[in-house]
C-alpha positions as CSV (number, residue, x, y, z in Angstrom):
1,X,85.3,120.4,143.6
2,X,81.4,119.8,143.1
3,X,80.8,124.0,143.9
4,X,83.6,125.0,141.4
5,X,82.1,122.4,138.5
6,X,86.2,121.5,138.4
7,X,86.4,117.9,136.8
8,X,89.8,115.8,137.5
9,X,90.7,112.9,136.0
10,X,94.1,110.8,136.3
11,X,96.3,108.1,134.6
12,X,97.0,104.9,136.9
13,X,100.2,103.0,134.7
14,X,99.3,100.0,136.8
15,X,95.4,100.0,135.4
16,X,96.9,99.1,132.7
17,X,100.1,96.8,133.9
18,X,98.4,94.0,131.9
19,X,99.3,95.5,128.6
20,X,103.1,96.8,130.0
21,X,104.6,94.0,126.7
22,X,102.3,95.3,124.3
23,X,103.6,99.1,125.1
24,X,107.4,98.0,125.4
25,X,106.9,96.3,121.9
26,X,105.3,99.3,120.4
27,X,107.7,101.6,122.1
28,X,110.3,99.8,120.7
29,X,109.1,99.6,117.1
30,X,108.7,103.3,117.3
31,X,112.3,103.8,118.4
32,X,113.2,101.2,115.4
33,X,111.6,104.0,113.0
34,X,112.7,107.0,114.5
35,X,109.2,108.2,115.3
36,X,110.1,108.5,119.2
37,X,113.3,110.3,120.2
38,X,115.1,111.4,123.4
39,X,117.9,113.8,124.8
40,X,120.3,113.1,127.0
41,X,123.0,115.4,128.3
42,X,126.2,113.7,128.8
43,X,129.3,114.7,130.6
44,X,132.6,112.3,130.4
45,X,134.7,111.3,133.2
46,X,134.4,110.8,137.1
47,X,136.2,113.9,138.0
48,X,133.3,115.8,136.6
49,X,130.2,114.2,138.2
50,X,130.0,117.0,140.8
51,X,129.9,119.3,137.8
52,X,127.0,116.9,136.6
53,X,125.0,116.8,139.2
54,X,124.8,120.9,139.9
55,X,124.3,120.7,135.9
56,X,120.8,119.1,136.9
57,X,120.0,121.4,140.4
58,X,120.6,124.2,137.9
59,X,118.1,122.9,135.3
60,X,121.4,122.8,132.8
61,X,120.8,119.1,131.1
62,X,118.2,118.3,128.9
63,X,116.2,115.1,129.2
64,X,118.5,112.5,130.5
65,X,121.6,112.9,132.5
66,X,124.8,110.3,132.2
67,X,127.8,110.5,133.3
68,X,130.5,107.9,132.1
69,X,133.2,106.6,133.4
């Protein structure tokens, strides 16, 4: 790393587990105002969670997967 001049630098979560309320309350806030969104693919019924799960070894869904029941 030193002879290539490559710098790496990571993200620990649990550095900062001391703040983890602080995040869920802003997380939440921005879910309360729309500002932070997520996709979920959902397929309905039992009978089709083998169809599901090759759904997400194909790379089919987008963001979550749920199946219900």
């Amino acid at each position: 790393m030193i002879t290539n001049q490559l710098y790496m630098k990571g993200f620990l979560v649990s550095y900062w587990s001391d703040r983890a309320m602080e995040a869920i309350q802003q997380n939440l806030q921005w879910m309360k105002e729309g500002n932070l969104q997520f996709k979920e693919t959902t397929t309905v019924g039992f009978e089709n969670m083998t169809a599901a799960l090759i759904g997400i070894l194909n790379g089919d869904n987008t963001g979550k997967a749920v199946v219900k029941v």
